[in-house]
C-alpha positions in Angstrom: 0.0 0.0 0.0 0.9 3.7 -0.5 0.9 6.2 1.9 -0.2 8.7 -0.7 -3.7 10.3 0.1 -6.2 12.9 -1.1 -8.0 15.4 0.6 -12.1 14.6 -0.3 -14.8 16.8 1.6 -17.6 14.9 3.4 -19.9 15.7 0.7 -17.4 13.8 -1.8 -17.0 10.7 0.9 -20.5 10.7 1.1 -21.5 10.6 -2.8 -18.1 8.0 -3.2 -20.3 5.3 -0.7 -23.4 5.8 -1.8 -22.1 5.0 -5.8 -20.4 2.0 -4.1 -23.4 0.9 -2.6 -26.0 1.4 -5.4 -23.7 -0.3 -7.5 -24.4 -3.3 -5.2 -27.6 -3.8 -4.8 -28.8 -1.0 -2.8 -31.1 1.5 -3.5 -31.3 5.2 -2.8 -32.8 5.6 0.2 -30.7 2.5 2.4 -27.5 4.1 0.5 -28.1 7.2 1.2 -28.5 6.4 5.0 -25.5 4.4 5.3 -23.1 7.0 3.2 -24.1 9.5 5.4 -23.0 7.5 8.4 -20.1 6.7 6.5 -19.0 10.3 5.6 -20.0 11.3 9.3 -17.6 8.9 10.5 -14.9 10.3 8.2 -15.5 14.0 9.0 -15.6 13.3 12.9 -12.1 11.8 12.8 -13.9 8.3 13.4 -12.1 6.4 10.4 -12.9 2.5 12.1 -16.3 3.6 11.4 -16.2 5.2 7.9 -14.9 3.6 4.7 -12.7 1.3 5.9 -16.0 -0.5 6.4 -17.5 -0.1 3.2 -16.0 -3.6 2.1 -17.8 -5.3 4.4 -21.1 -3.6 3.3 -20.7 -4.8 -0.1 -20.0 -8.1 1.0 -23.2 -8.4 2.8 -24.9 -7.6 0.2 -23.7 -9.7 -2.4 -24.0 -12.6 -0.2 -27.6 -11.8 0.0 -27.4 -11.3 3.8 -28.5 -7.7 4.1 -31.9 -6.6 2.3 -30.5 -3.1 0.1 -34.5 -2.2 -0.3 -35.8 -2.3 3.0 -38.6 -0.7 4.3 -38.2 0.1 8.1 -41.8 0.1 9.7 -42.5 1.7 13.1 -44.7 0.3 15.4 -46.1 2.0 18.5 -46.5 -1.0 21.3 -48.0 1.6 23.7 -47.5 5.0 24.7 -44.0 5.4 25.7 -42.7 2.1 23.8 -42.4 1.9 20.0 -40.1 -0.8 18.1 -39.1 -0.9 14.7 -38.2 -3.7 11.8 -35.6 -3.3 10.1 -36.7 -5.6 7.6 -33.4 -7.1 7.5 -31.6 -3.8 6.1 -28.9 -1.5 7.4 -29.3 0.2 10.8 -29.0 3.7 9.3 -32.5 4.3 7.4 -34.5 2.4 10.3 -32.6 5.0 12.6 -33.2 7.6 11.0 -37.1 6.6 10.7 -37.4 5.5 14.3 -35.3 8.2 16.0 -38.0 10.7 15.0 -41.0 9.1 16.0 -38.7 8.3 19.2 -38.4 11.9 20.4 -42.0 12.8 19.4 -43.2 10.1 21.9 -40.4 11.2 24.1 -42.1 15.0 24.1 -45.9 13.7 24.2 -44.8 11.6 27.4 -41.6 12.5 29.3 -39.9 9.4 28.7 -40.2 7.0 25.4 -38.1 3.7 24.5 -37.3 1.9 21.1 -36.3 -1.4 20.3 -35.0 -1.5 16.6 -34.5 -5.4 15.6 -33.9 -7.0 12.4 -31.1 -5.0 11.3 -27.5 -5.2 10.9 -26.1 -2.3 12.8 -22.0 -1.4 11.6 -21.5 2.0 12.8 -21.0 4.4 15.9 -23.9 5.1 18.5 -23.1 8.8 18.4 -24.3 8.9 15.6 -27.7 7.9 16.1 -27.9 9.8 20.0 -26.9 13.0 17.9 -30.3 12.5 15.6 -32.0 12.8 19.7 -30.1 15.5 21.2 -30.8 17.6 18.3 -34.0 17.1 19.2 -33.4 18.6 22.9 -33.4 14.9 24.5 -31.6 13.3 26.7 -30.6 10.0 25.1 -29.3 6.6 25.9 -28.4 3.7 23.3 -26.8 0.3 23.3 -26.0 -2.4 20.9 -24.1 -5.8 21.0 -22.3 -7.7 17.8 -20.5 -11.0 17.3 -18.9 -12.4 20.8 -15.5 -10.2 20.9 -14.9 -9.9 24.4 -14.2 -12.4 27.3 -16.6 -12.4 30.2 -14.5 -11.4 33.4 -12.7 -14.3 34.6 -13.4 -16.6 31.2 -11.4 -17.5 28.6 -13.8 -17.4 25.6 -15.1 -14.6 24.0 -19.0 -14.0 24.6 -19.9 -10.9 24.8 -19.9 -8.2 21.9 -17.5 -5.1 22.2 -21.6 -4.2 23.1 -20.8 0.4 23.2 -22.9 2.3 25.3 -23.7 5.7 24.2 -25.3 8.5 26.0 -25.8 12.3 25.1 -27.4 15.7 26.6 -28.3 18.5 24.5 -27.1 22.2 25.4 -29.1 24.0 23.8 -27.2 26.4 22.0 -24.3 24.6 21.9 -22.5 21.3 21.4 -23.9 18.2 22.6 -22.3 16.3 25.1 -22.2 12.8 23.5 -20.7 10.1 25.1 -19.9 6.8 23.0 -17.4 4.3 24.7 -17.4 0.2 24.4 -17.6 -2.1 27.2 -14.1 -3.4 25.9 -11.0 -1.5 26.4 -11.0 -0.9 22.9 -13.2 -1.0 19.9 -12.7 -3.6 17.8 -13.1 -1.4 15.1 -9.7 0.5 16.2 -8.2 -2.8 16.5 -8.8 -3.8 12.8 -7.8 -0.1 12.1 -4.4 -0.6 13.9 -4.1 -4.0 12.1 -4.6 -2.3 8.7 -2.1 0.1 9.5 0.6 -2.5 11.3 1.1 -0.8 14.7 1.1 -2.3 18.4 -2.1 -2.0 20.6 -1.0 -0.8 24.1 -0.9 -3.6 26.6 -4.2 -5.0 28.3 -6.3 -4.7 25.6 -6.3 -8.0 24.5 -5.3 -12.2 24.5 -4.4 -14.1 21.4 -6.1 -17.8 20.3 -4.4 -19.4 23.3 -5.4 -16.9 26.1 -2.2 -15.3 26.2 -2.0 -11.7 26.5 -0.6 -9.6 23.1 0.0 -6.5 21.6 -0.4 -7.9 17.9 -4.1 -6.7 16.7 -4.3 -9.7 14.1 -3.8 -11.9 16.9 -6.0 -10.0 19.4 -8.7 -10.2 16.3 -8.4 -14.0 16.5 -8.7 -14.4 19.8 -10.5 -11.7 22.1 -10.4 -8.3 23.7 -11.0 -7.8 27.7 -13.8 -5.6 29.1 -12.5 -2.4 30.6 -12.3 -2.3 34.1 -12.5 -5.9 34.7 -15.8 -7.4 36.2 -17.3 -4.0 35.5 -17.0 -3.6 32.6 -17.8 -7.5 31.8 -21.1 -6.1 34.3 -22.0 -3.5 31.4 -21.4 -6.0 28.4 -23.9 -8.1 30.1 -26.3 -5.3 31.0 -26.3 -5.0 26.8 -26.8 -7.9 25.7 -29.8 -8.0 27.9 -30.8 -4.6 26.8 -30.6 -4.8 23.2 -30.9 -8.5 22.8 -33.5 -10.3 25.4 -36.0 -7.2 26.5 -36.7 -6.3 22.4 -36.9 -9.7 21.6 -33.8 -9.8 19.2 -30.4 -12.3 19.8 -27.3 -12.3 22.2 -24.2 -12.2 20.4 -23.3 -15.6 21.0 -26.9 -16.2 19.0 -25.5 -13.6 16.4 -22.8 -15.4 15.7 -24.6 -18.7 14.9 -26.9 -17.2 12.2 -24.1 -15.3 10.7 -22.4 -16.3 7.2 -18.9 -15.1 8.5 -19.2 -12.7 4.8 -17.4 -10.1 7.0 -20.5 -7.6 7.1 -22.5 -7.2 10.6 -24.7 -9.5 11.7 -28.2 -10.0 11.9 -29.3 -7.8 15.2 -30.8 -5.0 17.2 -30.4 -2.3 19.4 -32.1 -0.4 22.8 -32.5 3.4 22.6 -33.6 5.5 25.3 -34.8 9.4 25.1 -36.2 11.9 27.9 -37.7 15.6 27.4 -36.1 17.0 30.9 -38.9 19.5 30.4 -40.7 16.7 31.7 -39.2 16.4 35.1 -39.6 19.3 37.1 -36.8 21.5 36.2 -38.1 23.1 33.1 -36.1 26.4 33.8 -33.1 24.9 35.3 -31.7 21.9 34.0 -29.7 23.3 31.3 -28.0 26.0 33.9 -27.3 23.5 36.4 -25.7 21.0 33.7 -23.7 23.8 32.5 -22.3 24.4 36.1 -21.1 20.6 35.8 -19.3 21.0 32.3 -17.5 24.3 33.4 -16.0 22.5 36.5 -14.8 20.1 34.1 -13.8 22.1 31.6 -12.0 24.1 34.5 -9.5 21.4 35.1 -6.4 21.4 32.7 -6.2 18.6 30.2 -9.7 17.8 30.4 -12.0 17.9 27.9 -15.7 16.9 27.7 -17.1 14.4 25.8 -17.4 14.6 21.8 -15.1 17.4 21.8 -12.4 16.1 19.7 -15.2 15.0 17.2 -16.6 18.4 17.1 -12.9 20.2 16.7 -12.2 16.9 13.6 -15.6 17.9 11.8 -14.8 21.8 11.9 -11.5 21.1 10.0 -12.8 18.7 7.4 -15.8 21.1 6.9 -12.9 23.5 6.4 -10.2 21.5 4.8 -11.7 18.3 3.5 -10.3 14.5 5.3 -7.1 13.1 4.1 -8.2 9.5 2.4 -5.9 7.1 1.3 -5.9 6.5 -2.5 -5.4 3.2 -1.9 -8.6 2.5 -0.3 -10.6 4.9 -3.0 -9.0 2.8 -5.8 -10.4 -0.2 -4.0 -13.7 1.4 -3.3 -14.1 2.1 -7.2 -12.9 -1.4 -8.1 -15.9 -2.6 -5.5 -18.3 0.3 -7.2 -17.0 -1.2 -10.9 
C-alpha cells in the first residue's frame, strides 16, 4: 500500500459510498442512510467507522445477507414504547425513521423507548444519539455484535465489544455525547491498527491461546477484555440483555450462529432511550445546572468533555476536507465497478 492520500470533503466521501453501494444492490434511500454515516464517520475523525468498512457492506450484500431495499416500519406497542423492523436492512434508514418518531413520543410523554431489531447495525452510537439530542433529548443507546470480548474471569469470548452511548443537548451549543465500548477498545480501532501495522497498548487483549498480546491480528483472532475488569464485563452483560432479550432480538453468541462469517455485521438490534427534561420538574433549570457541571470540568487542565475532539475533527474537514488514502478509493471504485 501507499501512503499517498487525497483530501475529499464529506460531501465527496459521502456521494463515493453511496455510488459504491447502489452499485451493489442498494437503493437510494438504504444508501443514502449508510453514506451519510459513513462520511459522518470520516468528518468526525472516526475512520474505524467510515470507509474502511464499506468492504464489508458490499460483501453483505452480495451474499444476499443484508436486504439493500428495506422498508423500516414503526410500530407503536404503547405509549411510551415503539419498536421498529428493520426488515433485514442496514441500521441507518431504520434509525433515521425510528429516531424521529422516538423523540415525538419522548415530548408527548416525558420518557419514550425503542427497540429497533432485524437490522444489521456497523457504525458508531453517536451517531444515532446526535439525531436525539438535536432534538433537545436526553438519550441513551446500546447495541451488541458477534462475541468479541471475554466475560470477566473466562477465557472465551462471549460478549460483543456491546458500546454504550449517552448524550445531553445544550441547547445552544455542542452536545455532550458520550460513546465508549464495554471493551478497552473497539474492535473497530483494532482492525484499524491491524490495517495500519502498529502495536495495541498492553491489556487490551489475548491471542487464540489466552495469552495476552499487543499484535491486533492476533487479538482479532482471539479476544479483547472488558475495561475495568468485572465492571465492565457487568456492562457488556447489562447490553446484551438490553438490546438483545428485553426487544426480543439475539445475544451475540446467538448472532454469531446465524451469521455467514461474509465479513459484514450481523443480523441484530439495538435499545435506545430518550427523555424531554422539560418533563421532570426542572423546566427552567436543568440546562444552567448541567452547564455548572461542564465548566468544573472544563476548568480542570487537560480535560475535555465528551465529543469534543469530534466536534474540533468535523470543523476542520468542513474547512479542509479528510485526508483519504488512494489506496482505499481505488479499491472502493474497483468494488463500485
Amino acid at each position: 500500500m501507499t501512503d499517498k492520500t487525497t483530501p475529499m470533503f464529506p460531501s465527496d466521501i459521502e456521494a463515493l459510498a453511496a455510488a459504491c453501494l447502489v452499485a451493489n444492490g442498494c437503493d437510494d434511500s438504504n444508501a443514502g442512510a449508510v453514506a451519510r454515516v459513513i462520511a459522518a464517520a470520516e468528518r468526525d475523525g472516526c475512520h474505524a467507522h467510515g470507509l474502511m468498512r464499506l468492504p464489508g457492506y458490499v460483501a453483505s450484500l452480495r451474499s444476499g445477507k443484508v436486504n439493500g431495499h428495506a422498508r423500516p416500519v414503526v410500530e407503536r406497542l404503547a405509549g411510551a414504547a415503539l419498536r421498529v423492523d428493520g426488515d433485514r436492512g442496514y441500521a441507518p434508514l431504520a434509525l433515521e425513521i425510528g429516531t424521529q418518531s422516538l423523540g415525538e413520543a419522548a415530548k408527548e410523554t416525558g420518557v419514550a423507548v425503542m427497540g429497533l431489531v432485524n437490522t444489521h447495525h456497523f457504525a458508531a452510537l453517536w451517531y444515532e444519539i446526535e439525531l436525539l439530542v438535536e432534538q433537545g433529548l436526553v438519550a441513551m443507546a446500546c447495541t451488541s455484535y458477534k462475541p468479541a470480548v471475554l466475560p470477566a474471569g473466562g477465557t472465551q469470548a462471549l460478549y460483543g465489544t456491546n458500546p454504550l452511548a449517552f448524550g445531553w443537548p445544550r441547547p445552544g451549543g455542542e452536545p455532550v455525547v458520550v460513546d465508549q465500548a464495554s471493551a478497552v477498545m473497539a474492535r473497530g480501532e483494532v482492525m484499524l491498527a491491524a490495517r495500519e501495522g502498529h502495536a495495541l497498548p498492553e491489556g487490551v487483549g489475548v491471542d487464540a491461546q489466552g495469552q495476552s498480546t499487543t499484535d491486533p491480528d492476533a487479538v482479532l483472532k482471539g479476544a479483547l477484555l472488558a475495561f475495568g475488569g468485572y465492571k465492565g464485563s457487568s456492562i457488556a452483560m447489562m447490553v446484551e440483555l438490553l438490546a438483545g432479550a428485553l426487544i426480543g432480538e439475539c445475544f451475540s453468541f446467538e448472532a454469531a450462529k446465524r451469521d455467514n462469517d461474509d465479513g459484514g455485521p450481523p443480523l441484530g438490534g439495538e435499545f435506545m432511550l430518550a427523555i424531554d427534561p422539560s418533563h421532570l420538574g426542572d423546566e427552567a433549570g436543568w440546562q444552567r445546572h448541567a452547564e455548572g457541571l461542564f465548566g468544573e470540568i472544563s476548568a480542570q487542565e487537560g480535560t475535555r468533555l465528551p465529543g469534543a475532539r469530534r466536534y474540533r475533527n468535523r470543523a476542520a474537514a468542513m474547512r479542509n476536507g479528510v485526508a483519504v488514502s488512494d489506496d482505499q478509493i481505488t479499491k472502493i471504485r474497483e468494488l463500485t465497478g
